[in-house]
TORPA-4810 file (N, C-alpha, C, O; in nm, 3 decimals):
<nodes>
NODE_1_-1.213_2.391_1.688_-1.128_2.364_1.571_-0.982_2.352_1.615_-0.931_2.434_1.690_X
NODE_2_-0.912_2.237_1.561_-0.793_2.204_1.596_-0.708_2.320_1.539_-0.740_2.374_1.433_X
NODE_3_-0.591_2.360_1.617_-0.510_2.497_1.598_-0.383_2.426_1.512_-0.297_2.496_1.458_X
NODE_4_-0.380_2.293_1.506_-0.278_2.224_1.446_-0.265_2.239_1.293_-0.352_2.157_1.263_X
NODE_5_-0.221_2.284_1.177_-0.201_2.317_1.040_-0.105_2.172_1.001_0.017_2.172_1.023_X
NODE_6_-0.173_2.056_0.944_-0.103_1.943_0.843_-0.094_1.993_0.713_-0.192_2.023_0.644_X
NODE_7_0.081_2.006_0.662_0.096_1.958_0.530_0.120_1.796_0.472_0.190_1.718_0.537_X
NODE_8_0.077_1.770_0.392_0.083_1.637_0.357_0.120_1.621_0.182_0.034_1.633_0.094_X
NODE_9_0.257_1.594_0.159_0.311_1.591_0.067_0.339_1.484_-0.073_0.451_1.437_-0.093_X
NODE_10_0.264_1.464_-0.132_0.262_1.352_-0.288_0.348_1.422_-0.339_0.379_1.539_-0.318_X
NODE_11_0.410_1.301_-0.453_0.507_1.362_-0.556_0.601_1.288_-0.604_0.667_1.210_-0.536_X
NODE_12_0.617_1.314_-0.767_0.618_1.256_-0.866_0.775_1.236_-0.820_0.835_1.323_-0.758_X
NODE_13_0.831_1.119_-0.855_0.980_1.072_-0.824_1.054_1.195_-0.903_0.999_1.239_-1.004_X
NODE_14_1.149_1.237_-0.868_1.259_1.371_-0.864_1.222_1.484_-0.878_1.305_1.574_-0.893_X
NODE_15_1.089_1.509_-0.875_1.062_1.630_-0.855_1.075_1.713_-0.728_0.995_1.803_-0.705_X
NODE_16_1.176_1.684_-0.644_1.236_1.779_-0.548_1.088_1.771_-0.421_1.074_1.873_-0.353_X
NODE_17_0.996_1.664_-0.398_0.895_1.702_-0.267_0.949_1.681_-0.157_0.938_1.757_-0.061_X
NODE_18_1.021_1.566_-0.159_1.100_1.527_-0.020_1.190_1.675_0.003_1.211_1.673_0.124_X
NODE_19_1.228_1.752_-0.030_1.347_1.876_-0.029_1.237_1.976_-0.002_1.266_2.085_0.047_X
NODE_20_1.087_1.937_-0.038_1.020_2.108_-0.037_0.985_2.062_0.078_0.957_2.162_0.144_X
NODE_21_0.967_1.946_0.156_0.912_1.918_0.228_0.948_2.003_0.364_0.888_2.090_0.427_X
NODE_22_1.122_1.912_0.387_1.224_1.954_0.433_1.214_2.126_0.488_1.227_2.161_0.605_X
NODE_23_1.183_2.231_0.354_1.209_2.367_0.374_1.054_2.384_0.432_1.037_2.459_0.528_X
NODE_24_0.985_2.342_0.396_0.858_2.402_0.476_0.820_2.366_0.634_0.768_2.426_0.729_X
NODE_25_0.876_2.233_0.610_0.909_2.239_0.787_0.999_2.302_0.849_0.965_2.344_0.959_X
NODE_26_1.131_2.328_0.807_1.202_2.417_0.857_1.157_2.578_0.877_1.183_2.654_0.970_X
NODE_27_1.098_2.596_0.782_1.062_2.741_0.757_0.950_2.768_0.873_0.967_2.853_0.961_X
NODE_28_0.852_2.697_0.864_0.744_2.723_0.962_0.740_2.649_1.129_0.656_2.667_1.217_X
NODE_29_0.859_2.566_1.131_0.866_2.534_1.254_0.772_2.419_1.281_0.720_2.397_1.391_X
NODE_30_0.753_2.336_1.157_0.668_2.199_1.163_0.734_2.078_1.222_0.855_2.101_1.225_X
NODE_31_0.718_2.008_1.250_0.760_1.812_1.251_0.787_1.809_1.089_0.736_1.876_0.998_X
NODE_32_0.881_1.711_1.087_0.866_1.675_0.936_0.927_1.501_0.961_1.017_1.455_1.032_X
NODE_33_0.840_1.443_0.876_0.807_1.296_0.861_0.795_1.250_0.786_0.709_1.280_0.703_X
NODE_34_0.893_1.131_0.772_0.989_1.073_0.625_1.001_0.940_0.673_0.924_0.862_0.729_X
NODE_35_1.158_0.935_0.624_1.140_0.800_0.662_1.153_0.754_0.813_1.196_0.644_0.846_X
NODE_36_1.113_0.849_0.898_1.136_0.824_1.061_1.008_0.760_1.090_0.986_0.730_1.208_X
NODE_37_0.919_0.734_1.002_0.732_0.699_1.020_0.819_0.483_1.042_0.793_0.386_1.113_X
NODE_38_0.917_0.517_0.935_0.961_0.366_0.963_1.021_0.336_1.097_0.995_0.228_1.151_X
NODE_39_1.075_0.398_1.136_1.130_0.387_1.273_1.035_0.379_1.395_1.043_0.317_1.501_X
NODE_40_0.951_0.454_1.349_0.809_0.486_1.482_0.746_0.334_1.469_0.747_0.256_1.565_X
NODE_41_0.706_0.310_1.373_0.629_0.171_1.313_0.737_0.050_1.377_0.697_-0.036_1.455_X
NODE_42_0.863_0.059_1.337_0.925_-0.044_1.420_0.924_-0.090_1.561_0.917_-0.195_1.624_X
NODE_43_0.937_0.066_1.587_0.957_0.020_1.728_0.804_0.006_1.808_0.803_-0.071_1.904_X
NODE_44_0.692_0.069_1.777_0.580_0.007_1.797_0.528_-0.132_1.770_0.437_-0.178_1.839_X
NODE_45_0.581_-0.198_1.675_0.536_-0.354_1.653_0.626_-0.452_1.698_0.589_-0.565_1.730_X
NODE_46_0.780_-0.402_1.705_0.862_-0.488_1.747_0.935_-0.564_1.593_1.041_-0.621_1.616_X
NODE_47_0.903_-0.567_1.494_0.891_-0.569_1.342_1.038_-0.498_1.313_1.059_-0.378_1.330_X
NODE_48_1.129_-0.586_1.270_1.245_-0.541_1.224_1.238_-0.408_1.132_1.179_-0.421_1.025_X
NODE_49_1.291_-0.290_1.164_1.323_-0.181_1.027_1.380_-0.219_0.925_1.363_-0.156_0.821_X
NODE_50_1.449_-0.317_0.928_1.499_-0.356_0.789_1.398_-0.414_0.681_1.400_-0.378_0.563_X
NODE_51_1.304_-0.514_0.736_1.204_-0.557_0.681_1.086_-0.464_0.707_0.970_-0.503_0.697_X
NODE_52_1.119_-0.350_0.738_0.958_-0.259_0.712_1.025_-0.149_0.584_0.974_-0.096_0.486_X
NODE_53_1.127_-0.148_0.629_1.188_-0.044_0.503_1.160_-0.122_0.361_1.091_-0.076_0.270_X
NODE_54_1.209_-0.215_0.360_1.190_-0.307_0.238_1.075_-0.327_0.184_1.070_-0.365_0.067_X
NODE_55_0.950_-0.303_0.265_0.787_-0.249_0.214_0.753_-0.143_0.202_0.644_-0.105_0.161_X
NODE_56_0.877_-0.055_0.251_0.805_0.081_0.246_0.706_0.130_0.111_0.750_0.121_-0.004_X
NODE_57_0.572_0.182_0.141_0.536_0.200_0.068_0.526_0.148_-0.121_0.542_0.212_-0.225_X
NODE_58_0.496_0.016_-0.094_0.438_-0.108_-0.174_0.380_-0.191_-0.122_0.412_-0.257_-0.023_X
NODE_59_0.215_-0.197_-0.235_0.146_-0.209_-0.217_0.185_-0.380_-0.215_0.299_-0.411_-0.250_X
NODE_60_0.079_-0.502_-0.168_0.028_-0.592_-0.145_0.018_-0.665_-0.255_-0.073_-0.638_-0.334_X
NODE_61_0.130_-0.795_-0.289_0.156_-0.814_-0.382_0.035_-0.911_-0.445_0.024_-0.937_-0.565_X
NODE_62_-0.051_-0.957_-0.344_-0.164_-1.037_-0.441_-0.304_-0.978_-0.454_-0.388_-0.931_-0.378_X
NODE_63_-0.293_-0.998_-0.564_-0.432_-0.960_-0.623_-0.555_-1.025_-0.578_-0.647_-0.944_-0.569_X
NODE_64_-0.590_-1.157_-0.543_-0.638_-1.207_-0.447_-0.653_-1.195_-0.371_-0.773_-1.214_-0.352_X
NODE_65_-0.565_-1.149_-0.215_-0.593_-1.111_-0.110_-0.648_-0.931_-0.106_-0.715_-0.883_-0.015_X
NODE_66_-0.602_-0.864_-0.216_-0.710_-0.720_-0.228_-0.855_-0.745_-0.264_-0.936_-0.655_-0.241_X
NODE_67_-0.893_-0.854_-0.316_-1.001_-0.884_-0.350_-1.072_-0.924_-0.211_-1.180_-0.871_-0.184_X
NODE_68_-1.011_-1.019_-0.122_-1.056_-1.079_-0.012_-1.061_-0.972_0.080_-1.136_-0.979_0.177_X
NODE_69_-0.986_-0.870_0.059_-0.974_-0.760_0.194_-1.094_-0.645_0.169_-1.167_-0.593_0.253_X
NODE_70_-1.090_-0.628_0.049_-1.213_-0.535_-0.028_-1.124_-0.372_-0.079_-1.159_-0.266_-0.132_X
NODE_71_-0.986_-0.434_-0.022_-0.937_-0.239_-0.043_-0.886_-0.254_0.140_-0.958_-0.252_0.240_X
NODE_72_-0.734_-0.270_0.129_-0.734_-0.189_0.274_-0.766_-0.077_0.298_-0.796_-0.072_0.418_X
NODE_73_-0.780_0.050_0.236_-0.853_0.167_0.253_-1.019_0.183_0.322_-1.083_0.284_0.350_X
NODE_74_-1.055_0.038_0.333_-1.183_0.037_0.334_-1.197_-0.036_0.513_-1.306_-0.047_0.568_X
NODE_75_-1.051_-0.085_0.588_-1.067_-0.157_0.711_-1.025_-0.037_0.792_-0.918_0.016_0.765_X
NODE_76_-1.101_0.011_0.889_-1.063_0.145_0.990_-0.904_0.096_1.024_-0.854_-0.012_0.996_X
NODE_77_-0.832_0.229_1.106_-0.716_0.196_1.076_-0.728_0.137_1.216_-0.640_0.052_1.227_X
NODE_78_-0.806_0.146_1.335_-0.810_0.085_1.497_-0.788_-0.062_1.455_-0.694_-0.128_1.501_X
NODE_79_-0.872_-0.109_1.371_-0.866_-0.259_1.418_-0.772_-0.341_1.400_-0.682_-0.334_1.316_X
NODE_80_-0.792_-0.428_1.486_-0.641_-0.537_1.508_-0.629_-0.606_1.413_-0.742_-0.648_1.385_X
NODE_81_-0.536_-0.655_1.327_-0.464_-0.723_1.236_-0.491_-0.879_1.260_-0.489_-0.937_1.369_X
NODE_82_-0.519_-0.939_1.123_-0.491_-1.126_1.171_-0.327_-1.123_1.164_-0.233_-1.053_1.126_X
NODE_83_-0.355_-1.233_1.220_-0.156_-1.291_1.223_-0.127_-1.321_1.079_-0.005_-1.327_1.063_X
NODE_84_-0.199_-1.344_0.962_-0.104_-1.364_0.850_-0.180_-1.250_0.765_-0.238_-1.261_0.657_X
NODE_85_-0.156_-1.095_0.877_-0.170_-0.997_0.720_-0.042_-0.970_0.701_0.052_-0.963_0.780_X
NODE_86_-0.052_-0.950_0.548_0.088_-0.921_0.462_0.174_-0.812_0.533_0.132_-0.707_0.579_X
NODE_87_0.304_-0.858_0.532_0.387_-0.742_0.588_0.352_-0.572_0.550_0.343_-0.489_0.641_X
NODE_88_0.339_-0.546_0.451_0.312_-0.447_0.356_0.178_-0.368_0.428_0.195_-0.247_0.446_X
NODE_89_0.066_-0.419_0.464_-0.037_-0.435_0.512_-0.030_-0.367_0.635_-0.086_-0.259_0.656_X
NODE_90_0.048_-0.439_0.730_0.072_-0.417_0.863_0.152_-0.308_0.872_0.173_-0.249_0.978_X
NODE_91_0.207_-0.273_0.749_0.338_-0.133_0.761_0.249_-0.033_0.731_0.277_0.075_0.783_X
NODE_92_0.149_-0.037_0.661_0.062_0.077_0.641_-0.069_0.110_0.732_-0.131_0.216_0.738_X
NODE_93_-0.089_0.007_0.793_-0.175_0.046_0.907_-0.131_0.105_1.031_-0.189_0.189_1.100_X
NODE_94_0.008_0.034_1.056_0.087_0.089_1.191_0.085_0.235_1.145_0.016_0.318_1.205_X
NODE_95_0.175_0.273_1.016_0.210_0.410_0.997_0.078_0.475_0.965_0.081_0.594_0.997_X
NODE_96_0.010_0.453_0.934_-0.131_0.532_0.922_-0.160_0.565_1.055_-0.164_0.687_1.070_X
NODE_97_-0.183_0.495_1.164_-0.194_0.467_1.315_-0.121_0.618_1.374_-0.162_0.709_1.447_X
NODE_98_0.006_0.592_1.301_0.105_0.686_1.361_0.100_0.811_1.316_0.155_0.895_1.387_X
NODE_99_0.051_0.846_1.224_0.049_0.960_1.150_-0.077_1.060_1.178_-0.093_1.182_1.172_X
NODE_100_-0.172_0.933_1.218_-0.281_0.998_1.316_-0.242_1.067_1.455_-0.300_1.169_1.493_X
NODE_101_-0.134_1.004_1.533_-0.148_0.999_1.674_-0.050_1.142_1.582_-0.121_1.231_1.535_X
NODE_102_0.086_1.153_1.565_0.109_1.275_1.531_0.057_1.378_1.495_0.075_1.481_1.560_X
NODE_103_-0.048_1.376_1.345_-0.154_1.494_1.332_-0.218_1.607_1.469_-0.244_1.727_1.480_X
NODE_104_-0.224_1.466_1.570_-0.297_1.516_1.666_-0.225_1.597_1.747_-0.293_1.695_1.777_X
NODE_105_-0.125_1.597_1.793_-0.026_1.655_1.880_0.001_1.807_1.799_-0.050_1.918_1.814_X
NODE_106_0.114_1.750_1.703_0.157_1.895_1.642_0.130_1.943_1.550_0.055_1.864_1.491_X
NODE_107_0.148_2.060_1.473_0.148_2.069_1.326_0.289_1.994_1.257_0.409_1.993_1.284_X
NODE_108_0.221_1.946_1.179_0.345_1.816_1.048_0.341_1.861_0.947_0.258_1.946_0.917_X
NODE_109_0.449_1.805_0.849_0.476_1.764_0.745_0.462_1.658_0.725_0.487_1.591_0.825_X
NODE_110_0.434_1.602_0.643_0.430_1.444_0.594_0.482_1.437_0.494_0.485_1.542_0.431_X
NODE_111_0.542_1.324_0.435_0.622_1.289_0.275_0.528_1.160_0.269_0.531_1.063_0.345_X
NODE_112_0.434_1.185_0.149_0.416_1.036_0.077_0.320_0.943_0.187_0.244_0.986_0.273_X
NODE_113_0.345_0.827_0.160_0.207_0.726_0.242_0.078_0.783_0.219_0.040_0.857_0.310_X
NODE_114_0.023_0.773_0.150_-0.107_0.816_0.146_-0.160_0.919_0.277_-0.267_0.913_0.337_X
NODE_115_-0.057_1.004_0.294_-0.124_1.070_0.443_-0.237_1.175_0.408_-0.295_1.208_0.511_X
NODE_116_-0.282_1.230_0.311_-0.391_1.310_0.270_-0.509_1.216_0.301_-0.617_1.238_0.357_X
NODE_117_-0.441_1.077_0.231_-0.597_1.010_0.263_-0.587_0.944_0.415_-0.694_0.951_0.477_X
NODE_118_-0.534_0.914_0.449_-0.561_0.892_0.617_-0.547_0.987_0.734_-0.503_0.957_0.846_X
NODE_119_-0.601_1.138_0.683_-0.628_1.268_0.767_-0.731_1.327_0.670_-0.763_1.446_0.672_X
NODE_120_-0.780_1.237_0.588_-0.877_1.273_0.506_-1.019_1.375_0.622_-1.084_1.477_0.604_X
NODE_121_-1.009_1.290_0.717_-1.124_1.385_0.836_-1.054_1.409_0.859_-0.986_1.312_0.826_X
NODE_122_-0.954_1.511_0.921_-0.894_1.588_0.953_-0.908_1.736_0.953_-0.929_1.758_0.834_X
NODE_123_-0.909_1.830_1.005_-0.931_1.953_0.997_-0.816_2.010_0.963_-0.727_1.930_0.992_X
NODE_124_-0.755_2.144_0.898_-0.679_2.187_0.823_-0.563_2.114_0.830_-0.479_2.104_0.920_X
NODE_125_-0.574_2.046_0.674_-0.463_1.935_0.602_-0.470_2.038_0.515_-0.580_2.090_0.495_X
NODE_126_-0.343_2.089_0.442_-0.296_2.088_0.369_-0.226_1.995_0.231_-0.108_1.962_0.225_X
NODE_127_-0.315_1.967_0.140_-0.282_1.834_0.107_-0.233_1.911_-0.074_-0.295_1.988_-0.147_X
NODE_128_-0.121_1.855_-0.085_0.005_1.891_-0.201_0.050_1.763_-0.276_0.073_1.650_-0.235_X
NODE_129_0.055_1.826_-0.421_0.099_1.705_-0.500_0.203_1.785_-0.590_0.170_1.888_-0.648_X
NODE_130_0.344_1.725_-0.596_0.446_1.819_-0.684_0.480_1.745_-0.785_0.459_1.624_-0.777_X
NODE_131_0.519_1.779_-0.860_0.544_1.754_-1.005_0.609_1.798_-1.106_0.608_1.921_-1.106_X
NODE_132_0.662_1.755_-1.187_0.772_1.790_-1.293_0.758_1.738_-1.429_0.705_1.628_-1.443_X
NODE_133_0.802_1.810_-1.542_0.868_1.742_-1.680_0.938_1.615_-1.660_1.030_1.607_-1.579_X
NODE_134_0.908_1.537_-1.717_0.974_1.419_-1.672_1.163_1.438_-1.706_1.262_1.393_-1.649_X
NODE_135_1.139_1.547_-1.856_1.324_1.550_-1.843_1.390_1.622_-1.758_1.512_1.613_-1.742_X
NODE_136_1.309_1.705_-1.693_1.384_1.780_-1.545_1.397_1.684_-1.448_1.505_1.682_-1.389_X
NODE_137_1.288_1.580_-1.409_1.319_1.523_-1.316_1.463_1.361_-1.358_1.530_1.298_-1.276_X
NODE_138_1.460_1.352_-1.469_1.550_1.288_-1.492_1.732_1.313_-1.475_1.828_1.244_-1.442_X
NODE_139_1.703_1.475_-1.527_1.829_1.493_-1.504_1.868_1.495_-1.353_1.975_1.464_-1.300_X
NODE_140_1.733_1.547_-1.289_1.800_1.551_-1.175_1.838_1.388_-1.050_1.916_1.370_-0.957_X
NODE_141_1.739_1.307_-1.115_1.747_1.190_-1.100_1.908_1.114_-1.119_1.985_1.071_-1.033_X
NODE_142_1.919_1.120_-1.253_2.049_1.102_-1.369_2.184_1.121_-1.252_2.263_1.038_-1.207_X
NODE_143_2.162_1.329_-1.219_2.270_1.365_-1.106_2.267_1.325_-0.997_2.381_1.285_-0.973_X
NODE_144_2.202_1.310_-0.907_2.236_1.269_-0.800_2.248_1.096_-0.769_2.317_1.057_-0.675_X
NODE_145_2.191_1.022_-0.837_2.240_0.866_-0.867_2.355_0.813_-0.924_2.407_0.704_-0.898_X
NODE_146_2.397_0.912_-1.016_2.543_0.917_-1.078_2.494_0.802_-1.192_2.576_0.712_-1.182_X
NODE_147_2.423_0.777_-1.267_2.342_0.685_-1.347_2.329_0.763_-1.485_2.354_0.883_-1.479_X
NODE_148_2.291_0.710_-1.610_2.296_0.797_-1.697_2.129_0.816_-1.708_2.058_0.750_-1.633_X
NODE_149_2.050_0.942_-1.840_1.972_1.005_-1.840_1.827_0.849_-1.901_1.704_0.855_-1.893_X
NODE_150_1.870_0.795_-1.927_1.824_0.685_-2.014_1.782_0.649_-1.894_1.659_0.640_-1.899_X
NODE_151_1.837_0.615_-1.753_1.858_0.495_-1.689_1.783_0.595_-1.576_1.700_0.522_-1.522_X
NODE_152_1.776_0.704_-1.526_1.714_0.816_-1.469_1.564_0.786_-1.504_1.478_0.759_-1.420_X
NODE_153_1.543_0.795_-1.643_1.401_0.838_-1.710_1.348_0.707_-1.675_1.229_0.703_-1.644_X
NODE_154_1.424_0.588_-1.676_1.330_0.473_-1.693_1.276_0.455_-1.530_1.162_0.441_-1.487_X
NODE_155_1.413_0.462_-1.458_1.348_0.470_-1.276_1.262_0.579_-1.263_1.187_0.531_-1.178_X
NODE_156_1.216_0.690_-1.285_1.164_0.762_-1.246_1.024_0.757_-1.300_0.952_0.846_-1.253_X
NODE_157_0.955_0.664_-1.403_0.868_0.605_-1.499_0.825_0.498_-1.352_0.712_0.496_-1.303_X
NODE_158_0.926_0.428_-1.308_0.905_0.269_-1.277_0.818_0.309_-1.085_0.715_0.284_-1.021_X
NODE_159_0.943_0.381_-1.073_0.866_0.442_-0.911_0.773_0.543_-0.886_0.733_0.566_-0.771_X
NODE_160_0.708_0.649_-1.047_0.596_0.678_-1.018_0.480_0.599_-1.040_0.383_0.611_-0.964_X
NODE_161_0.479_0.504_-1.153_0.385_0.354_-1.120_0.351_0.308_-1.023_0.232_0.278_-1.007_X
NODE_162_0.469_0.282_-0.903_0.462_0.169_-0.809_0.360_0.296_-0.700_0.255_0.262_-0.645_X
NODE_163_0.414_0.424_-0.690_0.365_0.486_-0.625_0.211_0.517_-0.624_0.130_0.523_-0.532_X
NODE_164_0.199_0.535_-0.761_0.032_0.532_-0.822_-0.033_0.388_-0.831_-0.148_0.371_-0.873_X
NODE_165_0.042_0.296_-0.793_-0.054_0.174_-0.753_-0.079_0.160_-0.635_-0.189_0.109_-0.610_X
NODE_166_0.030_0.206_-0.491_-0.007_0.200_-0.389_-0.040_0.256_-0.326_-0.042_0.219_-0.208_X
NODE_167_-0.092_0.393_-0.366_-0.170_0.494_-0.355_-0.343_0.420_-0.355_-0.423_0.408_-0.261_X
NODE_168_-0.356_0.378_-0.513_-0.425_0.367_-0.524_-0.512_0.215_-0.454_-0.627_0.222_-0.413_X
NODE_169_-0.468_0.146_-0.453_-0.451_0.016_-0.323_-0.487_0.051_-0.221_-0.587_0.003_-0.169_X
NODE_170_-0.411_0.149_-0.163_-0.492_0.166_-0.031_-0.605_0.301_0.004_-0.655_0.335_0.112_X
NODE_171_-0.620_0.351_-0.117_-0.712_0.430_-0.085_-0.834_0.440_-0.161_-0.927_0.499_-0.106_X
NODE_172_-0.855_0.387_-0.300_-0.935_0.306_-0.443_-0.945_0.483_-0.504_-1.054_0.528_-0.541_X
NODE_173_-0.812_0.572_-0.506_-0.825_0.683_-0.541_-0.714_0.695_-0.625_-0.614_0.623_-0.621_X
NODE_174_-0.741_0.811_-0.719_-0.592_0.775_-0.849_-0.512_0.908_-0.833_-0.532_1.026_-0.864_X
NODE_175_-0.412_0.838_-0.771_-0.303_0.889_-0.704_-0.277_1.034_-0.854_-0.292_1.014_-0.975_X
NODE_176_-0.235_1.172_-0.782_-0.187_1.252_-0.905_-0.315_1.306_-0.965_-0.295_1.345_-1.080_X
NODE_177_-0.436_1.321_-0.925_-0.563_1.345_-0.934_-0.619_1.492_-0.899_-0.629_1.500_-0.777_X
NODE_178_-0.646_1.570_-0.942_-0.655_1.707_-0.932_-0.720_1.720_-0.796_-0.669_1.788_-0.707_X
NODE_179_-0.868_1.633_-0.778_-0.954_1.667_-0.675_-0.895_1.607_-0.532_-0.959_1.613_-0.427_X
NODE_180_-0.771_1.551_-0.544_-0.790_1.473_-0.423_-0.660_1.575_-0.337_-0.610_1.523_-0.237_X
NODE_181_-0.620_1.685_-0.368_-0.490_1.780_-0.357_-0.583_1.943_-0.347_-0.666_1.985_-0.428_X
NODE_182_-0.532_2.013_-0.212_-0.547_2.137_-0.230_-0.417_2.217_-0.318_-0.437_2.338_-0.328_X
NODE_183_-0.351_2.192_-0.350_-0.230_2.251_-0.413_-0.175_2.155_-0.531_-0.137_2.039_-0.516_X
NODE_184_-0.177_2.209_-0.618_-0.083_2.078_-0.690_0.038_2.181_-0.775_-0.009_2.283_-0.826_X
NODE_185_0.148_2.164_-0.788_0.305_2.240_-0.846_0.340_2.190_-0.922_0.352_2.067_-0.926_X
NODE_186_0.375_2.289_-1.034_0.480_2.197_-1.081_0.633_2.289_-1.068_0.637_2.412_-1.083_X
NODE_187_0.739_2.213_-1.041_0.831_2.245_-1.010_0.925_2.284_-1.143_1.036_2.335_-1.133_X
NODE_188_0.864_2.253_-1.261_0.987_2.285_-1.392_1.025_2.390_-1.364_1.142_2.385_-1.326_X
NODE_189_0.963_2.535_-1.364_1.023_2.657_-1.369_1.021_2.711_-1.270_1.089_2.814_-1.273_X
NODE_190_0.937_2.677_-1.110_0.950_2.773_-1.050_1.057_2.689_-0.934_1.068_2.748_-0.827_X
NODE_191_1.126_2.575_-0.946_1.194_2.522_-0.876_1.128_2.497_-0.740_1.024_2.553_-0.706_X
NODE_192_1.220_2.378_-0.637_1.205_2.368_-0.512_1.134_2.466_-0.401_1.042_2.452_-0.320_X
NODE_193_1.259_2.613_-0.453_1.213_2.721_-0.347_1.132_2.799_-0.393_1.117_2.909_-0.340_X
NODE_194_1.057_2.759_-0.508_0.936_2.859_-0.512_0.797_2.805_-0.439_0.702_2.858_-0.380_X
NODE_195_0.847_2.642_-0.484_0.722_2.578_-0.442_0.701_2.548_-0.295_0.593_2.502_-0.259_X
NODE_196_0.777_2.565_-0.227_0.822_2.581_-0.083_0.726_2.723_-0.043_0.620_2.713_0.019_X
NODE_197_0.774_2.834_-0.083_0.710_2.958_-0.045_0.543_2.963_-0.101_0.466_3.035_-0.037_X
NODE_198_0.489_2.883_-0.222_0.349_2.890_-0.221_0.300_2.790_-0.138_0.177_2.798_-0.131_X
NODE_199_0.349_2.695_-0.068_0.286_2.605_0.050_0.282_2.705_0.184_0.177_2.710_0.248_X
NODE_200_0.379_2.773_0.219_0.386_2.844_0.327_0.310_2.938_0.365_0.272_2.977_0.476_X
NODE_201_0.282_2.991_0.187_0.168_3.124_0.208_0.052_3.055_0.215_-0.025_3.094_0.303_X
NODE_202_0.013_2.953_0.140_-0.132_2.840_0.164_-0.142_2.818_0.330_-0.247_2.825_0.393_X
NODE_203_-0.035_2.796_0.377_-0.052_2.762_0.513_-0.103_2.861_0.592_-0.203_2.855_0.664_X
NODE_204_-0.019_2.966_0.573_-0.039_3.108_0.655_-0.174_3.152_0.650_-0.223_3.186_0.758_X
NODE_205_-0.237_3.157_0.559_-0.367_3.170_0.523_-0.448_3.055_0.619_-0.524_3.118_0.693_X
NODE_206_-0.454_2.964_0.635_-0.490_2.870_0.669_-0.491_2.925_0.850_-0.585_2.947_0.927_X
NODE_207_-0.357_2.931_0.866_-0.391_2.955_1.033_-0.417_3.092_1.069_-0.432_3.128_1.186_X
NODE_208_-0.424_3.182_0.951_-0.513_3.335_0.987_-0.642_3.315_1.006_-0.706_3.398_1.070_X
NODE_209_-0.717_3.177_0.941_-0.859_3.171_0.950_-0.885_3.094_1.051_-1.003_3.077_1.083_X
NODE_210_-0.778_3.029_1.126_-0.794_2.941_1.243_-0.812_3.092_1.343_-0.918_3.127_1.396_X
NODE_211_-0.698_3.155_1.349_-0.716_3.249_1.431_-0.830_3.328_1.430_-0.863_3.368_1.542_X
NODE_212_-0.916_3.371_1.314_-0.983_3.457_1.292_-1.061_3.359_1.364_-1.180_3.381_1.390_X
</nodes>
């Protein structure tokens, strides 16, 4: 049994996951992996970062070619690419690729990309979905964009959609789903740093039974 402990982090736009992420890798002495999965992916394909950022995590804009592909969730992540798969396509297989070769090395964090489902075989994943009132996450949306609460609520509506489609795109699973998460939070009342400390104790547990 691998001694390596993956957290792998979903979560609803402003509900603070990217920040719990952050503290639980800090706290436990993990990797933590964001948007540096774009950087790894670049420089492995040779594929400008500017144009992989710009797909980050969106899904494949024709409906036709998901039909023709069957579900990229459904092509192993080894095999080689044709020359006209969709940029989008190729950003999620590289980083899937990569997120594997990392799993394997250290214990991680992950933010987002479907990484629960592509460590789905994986041996202790920790797999987390956080979540909020939508008017908590607005305000906090609202504050740190400098945007008003109207204009907060509607982005934070628009990018948990896009997220729950390309979730679901590449894995034919509905993103925000009770069964597909060992943990799921919600952050209204117990904030960032609470939800930080019940991942840590999930974890701890986790590598007492590795040890045991």
């Amino acid at each position: 049994m691998s001694k390596n402990v993956i957290v792998t982090i979903a979560r609803q736009f402003g509900s603070g996951g990217r920040e719990i992420g952050e503290m639980v890798a800090r706290d436990l002495g993990f990797e933590y992996h964001d948007k540096s999965l774009i950087s790894m992916a670049a420089e492995k394909s040779g594929i400008s970062p500017e144009i992989l950022k710009n797909t980050d995590e969106k899904a494949t804009p024709s409906f036709l070619y998901s039909i023709a592909m069957g579900g990229m969730g459904m092509v192993p992540f080894s095999h080689g690419m044709p020359y006209d798969t969709p940029i989008n396509d190729r950003l999620f297989v590289l980083q899937s690729s990569i997120i594997e070769e990392l799993a394997k090395s250290n214990s991680c964090v992950f933010i987002g990309r479907c990484a629960d489902y592509v460590l789905r075989d994986f041996e202790n994943v920790v797999r987390v979905f956080i979540y909020a009132d939508i008017e908590k996450r607005a305000d906090e949306v609202a504050f740190r964009n400098n945007i008003s609460y109207n204009e907060a609520k509607s982005l934070a509506v628009k990018l948990d959609k896009k997220r729950s489609n390309y979730y679901g795109y590449y894995t034919s699973k509905k993103w925000g789903r009770s069964e597909n998460y060992d943990l799921m939070i919600d952050t209204t009342r117990i904030g960032k740093e609470g939800a930080a400390k019940i991942i840590e104790e999930f974890v701890k547990l986790i590598q007492n039974r590795i040890e045991y």
